[in-house]
C-alpha positions in Angstrom: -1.9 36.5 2.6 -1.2 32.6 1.8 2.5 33.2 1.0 5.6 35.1 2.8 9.3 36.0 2.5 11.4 32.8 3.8 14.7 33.5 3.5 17.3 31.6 1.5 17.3 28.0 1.3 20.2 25.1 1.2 22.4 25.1 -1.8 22.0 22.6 -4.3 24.8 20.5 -6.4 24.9 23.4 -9.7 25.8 26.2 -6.8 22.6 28.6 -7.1 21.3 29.7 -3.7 17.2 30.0 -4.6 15.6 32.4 -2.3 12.0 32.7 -2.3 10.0 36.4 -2.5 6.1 37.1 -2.2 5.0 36.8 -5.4 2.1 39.5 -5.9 1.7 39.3 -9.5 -0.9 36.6 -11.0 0.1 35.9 -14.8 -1.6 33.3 -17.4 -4.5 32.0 -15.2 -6.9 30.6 -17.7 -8.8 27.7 -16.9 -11.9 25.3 -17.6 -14.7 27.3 -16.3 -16.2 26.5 -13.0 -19.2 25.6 -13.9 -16.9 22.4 -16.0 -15.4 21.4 -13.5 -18.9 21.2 -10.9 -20.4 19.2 -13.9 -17.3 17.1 -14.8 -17.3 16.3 -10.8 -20.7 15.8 -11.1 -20.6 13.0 -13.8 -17.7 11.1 -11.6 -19.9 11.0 -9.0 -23.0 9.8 -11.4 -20.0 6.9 -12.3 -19.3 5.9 -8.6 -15.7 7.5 -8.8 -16.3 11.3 -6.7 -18.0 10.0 -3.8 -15.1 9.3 -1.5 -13.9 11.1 1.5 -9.8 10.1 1.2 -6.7 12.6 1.4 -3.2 12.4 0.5 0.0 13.2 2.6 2.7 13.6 -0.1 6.4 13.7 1.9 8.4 15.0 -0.5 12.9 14.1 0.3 13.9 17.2 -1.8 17.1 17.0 -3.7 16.9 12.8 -4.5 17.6 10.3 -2.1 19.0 6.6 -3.0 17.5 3.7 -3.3 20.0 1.7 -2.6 20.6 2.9 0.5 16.8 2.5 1.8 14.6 0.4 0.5 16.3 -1.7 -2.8 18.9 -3.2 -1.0 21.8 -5.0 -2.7 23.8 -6.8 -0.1 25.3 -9.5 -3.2 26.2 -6.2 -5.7 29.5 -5.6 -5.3 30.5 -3.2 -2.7 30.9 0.0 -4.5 27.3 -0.5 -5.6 26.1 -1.6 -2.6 26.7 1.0 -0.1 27.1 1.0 3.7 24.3 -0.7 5.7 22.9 -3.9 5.7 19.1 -4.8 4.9 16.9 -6.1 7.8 14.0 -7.8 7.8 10.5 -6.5 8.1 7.2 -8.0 9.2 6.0 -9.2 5.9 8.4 -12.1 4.8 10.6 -11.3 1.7 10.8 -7.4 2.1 13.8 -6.2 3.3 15.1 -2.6 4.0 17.6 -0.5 5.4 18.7 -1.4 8.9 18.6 2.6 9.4 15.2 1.8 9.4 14.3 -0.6 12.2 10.5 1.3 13.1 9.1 1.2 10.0 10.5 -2.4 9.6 7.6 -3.5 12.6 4.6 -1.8 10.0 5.8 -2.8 6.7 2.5 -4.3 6.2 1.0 -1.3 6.4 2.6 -0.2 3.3 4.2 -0.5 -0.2 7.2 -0.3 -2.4 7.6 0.6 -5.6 11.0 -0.4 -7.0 10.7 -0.1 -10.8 10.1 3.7 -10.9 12.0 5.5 -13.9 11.4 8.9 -15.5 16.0 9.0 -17.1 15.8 12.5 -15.9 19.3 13.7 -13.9 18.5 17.2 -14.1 17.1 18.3 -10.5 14.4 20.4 -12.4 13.1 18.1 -15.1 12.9 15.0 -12.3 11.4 17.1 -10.2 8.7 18.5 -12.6 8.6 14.8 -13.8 7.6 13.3 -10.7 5.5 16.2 -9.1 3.4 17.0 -12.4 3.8 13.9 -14.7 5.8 15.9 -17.5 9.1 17.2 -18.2 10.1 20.5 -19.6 12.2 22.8 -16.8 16.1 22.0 -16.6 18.5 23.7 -14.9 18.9 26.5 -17.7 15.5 27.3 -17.4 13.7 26.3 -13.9 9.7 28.0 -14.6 7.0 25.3 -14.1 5.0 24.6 -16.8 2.0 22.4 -15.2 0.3 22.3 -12.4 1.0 19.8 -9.6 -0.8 17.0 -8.9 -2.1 18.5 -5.5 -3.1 21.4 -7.6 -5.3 19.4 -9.9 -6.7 17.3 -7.7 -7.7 19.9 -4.9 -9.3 22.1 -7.6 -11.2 18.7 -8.6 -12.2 17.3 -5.1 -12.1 20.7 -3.1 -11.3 20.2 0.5 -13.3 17.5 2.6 -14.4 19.5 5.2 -15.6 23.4 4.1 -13.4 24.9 7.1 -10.3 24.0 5.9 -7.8 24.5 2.8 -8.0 21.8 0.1 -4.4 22.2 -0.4 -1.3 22.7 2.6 2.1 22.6 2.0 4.1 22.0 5.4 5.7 23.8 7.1 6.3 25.5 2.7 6.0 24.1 -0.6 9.7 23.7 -2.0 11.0 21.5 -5.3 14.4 22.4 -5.9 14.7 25.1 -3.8 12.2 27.0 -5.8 8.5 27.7 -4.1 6.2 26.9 -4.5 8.1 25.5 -7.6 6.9 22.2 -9.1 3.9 22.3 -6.2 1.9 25.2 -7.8 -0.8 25.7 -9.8 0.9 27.2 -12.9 -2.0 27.5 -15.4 -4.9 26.5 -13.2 -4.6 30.0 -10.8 -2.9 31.1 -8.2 -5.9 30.0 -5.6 -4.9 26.6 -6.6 -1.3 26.9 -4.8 -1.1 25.4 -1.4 -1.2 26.7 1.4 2.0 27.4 3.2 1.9 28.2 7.1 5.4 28.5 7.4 7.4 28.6 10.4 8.9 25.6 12.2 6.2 23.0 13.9 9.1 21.8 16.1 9.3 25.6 17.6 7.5 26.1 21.1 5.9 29.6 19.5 5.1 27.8 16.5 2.1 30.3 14.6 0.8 29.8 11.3 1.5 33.7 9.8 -1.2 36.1 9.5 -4.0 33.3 10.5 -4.7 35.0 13.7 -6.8 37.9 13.6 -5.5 41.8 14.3 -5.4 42.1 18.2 -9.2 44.3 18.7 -10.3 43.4 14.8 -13.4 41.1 15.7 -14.9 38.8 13.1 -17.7 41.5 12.6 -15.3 44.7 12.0 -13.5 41.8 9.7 -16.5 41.4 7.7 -17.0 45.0 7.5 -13.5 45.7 6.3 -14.0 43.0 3.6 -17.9 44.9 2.4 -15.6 48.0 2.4 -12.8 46.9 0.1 -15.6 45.1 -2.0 -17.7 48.3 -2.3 -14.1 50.4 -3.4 -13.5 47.1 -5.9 -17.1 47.2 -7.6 -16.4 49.9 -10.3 -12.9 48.0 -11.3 -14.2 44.7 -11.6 -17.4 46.1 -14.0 -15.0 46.5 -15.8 -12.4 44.4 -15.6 -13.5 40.0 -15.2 -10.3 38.6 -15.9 -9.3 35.1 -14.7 -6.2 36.9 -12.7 -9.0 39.1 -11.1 -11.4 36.1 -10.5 -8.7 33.9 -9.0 -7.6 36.5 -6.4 -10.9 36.6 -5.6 -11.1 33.1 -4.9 -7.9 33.4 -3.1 -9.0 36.2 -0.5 -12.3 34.2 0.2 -10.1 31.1 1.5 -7.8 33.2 3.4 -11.1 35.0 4.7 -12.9 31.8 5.9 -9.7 30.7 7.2 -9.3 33.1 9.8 -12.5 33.2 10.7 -13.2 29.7 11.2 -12.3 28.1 14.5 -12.3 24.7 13.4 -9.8 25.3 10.7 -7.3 27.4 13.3 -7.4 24.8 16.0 -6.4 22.1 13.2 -2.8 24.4 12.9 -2.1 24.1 17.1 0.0 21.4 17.0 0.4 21.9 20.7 -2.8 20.2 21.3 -1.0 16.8 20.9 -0.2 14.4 23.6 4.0 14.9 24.4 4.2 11.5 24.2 3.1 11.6 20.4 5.2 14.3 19.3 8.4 12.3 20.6 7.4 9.6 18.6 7.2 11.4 15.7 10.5 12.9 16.5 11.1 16.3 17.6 12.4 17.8 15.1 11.1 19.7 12.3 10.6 16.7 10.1 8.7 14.7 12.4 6.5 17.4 13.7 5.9 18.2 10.3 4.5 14.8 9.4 2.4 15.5 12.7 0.6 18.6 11.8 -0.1 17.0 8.2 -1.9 14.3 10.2 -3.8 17.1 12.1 -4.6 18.6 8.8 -5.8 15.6 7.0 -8.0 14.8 10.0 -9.4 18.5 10.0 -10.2 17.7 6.4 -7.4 19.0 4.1 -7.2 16.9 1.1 -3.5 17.3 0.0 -0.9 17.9 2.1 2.7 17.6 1.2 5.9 17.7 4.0 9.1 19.3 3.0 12.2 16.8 3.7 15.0 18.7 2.5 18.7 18.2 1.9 19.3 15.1 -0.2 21.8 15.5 -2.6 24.5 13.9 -1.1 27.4 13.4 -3.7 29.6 13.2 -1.1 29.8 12.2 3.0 26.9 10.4 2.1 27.4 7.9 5.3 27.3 11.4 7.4 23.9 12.7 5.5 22.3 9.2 5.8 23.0 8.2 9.7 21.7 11.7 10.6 18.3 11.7 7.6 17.1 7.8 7.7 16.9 7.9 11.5 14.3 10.8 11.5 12.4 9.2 8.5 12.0 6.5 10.1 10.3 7.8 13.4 8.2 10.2 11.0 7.2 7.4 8.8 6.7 4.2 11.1 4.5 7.0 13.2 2.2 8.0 10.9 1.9 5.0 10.1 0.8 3.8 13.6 -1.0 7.1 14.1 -3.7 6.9 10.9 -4.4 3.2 11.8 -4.6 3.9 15.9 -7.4 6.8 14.9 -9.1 4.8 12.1 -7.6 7.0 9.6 -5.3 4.3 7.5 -7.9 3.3 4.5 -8.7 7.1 4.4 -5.5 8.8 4.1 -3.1 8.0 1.5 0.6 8.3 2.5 3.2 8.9 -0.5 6.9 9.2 0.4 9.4 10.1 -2.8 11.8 12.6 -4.3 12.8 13.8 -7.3 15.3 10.8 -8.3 17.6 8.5 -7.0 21.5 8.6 -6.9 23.8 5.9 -8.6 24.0 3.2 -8.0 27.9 2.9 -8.1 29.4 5.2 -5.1 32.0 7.5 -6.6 34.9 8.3 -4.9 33.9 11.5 -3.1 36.3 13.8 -5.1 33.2 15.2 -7.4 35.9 15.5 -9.7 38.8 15.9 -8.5 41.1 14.0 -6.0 39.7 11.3 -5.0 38.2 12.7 -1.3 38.9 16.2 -2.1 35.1 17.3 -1.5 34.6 14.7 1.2 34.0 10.7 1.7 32.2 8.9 -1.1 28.8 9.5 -2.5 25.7 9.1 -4.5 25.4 11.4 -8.0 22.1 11.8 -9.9 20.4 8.8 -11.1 17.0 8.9 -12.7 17.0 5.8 -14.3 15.6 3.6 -11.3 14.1 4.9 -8.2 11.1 4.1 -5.1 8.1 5.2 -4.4 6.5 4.3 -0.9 3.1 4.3 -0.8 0.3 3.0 1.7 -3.2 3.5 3.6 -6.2 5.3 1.5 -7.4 1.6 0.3 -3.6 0.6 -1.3 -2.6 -2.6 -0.3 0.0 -2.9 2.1 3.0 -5.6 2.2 3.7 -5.3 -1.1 6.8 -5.0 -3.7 6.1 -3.8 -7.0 8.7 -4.2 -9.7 12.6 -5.2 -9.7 15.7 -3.4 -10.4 18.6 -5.2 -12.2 21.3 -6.9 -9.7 23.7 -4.1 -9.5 20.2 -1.7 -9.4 20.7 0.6 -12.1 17.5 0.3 -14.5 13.9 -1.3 -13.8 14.3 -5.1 -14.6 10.4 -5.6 -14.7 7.1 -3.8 -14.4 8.5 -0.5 -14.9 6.4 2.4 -13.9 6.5 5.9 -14.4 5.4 8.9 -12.3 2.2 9.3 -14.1 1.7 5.7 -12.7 1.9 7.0 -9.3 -0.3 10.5 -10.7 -3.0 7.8 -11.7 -2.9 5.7 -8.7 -3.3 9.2 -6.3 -6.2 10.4 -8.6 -7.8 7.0 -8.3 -7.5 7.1 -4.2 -8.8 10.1 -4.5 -12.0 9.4 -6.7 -11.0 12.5 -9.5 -11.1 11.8 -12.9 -8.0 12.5 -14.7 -9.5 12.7 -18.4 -10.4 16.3 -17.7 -8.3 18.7 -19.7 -7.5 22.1 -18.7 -6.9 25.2 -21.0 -3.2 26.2 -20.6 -1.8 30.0 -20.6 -2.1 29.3 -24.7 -5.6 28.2 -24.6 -4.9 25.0 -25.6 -6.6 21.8 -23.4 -3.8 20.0 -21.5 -5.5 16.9 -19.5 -4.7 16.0 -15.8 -2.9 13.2 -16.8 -1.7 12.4 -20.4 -0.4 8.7 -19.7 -0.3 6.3 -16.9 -2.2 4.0 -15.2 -3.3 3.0 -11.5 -1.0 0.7 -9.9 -2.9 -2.5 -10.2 -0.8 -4.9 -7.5 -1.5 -1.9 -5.1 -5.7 -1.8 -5.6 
């Protein structure tokens, strides 16, 4: 089983405490065929764009962090706009950053900003939809996805790059918004297109992936003859009965099957095989051993794999939320960094780091509407009107700014982008072709990507 009970997760800004359930039932799972998508992969690779062997780690800061307070400083706004810390300087002249962020300052060459990102959204949902999907549609009234993911579409394009292992991993869970797998799932495409979600806490000396180990006494042959078994007691059903829902849990129990049988594809999970003195440098906490085991993955050959950095809607005691967040993004970052290029991995893996939106740029007075610092000291609110996007290794150029934001940074002042900008420039990484449409639950064809187009300053 791919998915478990986890418990309630950290309230958000409108007050609802999501909690997240196995979800049993498969609903609306039409799709192009398979054989359309081997012959639409097929025809990329005829055109020179499917024959690449590059991956994507997607860390996702759930709940919106600010730019302002990272990487778009504005030490000459005035200072209710520009916030707390002082930039520093990096190792490619003219980028600056947060001095909370003096590691990745050293490899900032290995890596780039985007500073022009805008999708107006202030609604948690809709941004987060927005940026993890390319469309809107969810708000807070009404929080069902209604695409896939970009992780969905482009595992169920590229498949995983080595046989043993998932295409798709969410670590340690697949969260937007406190909903899961929320705006990382499949939606339409089948539920054998969510990721997979090993759960637990990396940074925990017992870490286990759940239910990857066998049974104690259940060998791999008794396994296979359990699986004949429940085929055999299936047959008679599924004569009868060749839905997509049927079809894709299908698909679903062979990964999971192969999973636990492979050894390869276990080992990848034992984050314990690391040297010590790498996890430190990752951080040890469950951030930064996170980002670790999504190395481990990507190495394995997992194409997509997304880290959960949660917690960021700071609307008040920002300073608080900030000295203890931007500390452990740093040593998680500036690592991987330093990892992927150390084992030859850099032009190979893609590394995206965003949220949902930004905050404003103007700090409020931490009363959230009431007395001034009635809820706490001053904060960020919602802010979807100008944003970053980090992105570097899997062939983007590094040591680069792309875009402005106006002097007190509250709108894109040129080369605005959009997520479906950033969808494009993944898919391109990638080598998938985002022209093919997919039927939706109405049976209408939606394609991968309706607008957008590959970061050029970045290929």
């Amino acid at each position: 089983m791919f998915r478990v009970a986890a418990g309630s997760t950290k309230r958000y800004c409108d007050g609802i405490s999501r909690r997240s359930f196995v979800q049993c039932g498969v609903a609306g799972m039409a799709s192009v065929g398979l054989a359309d998508v081997l012959r639409a992969k097929e025809e990329s690779q005829a055109l020179g764009a499917g024959r690449k062997d590059t991956s994507v780690i997607l860390i996702w800061l759930d709940g919106g962090p600010g730019h302002m307070d990272m990487y778009d400083m504005k030490p000459e706004a005035p200072v209710e706009y520009r916030g707390i810390w002082r930039p520093i300087r990096t190792n490619v002249p003219g980028i600056e950053i947060s001095e909370l962020f003096p590691r990745q300052a050293k490899v900032a060459d290995k890596f780039s900003i985007v500073r022009s990102l805008h999708h107006g959204a202030g609604d948690h949902f809709t941004a987060g939809h927005f940026m993890l999907t390319g469309r809107g549609g969810p708000s807070g009234a009404a929080t069902d996805g209604q695409h896939p993911s970009v992780g969905s579409i482009a595992t169920k394009l590229c498949g995983p790059r080595s046989a043993s292992m998932p295409a798709y991993v969410a670590v340690p869970y697949a969260a937007s918004i406190g909903l899961r797998p929320g705006y990382f799932g499949a939606n339409y495409l089948g539920l054998e297109h969510n990721p997979f979600e090993p759960d637990g806490d990396p940074n925990s000396p017992d870490f286990k992936v759940n239910n990857l180990d066998p049974v104690a006494g259940l060998t791999v042959d008794r396994l296979e003859d359990r699986r004949g078994l429940n085929h055999r007691l299936d047959t008679a059903r599924r004569m009868h009965d060749e839905s997509n829902e049927i079809q894709s849990i299908d698909r679903f129990q062979q990964k999971a099957f192969e999973l636990v049988v492979g050894e390869s594809g276990r080992k990848a999970f034992d984050i314990s095989q690391e040297a010590p003195q790498l996890r430190d440098r990752y951080g040890r906490n469950t951030w930064g051993q996170s980002t670790l085991l999504a190395r481990r993955l990507v190495e394995a050959g997992s194409t997509f794999v997304t880290v959960h950095f949660g917690g960021w809607d700071h609307h008040w005691d920002l300073q608080k939320g900030m000295e203890d967040y931007l500390p452990r993004v740093d040593s998680a970052v500036a690592t991987l960094f330093e990892d992927l290029s150390d084992r030859g991995l850099l032009d190979k893996v893609l590394v995206v780091l965003c949220g949902e939106f930004s905050r404003t740029p103007r700090m409020n007075d931490g009363g959230n509407g009431g007395a001034p610092l009635s809820m706490g000291t001053p904060g960020r609110d919602h802010w979807g009107n100008a944003m970053f996007c980090l992105l570097g290794g899997g062939g983007v150029k590094g040591g680069q700014i792309v875009g402005s934001t106006t002097a007190n940074g509250e709108a894109p002042k040129d080369r605005a982008l959009t997520p479906s900008d950033i969808h494009a420039t993944i898919y391109h990484v990638l080598g998938v072709d985002p022209t093919l449409s997919f039927l939706d639950r109405s049976g209408r064809p939606i394609p991968a990507l309706d607008h957008g187009e590959p970061i050029r300053e970045l290929l």
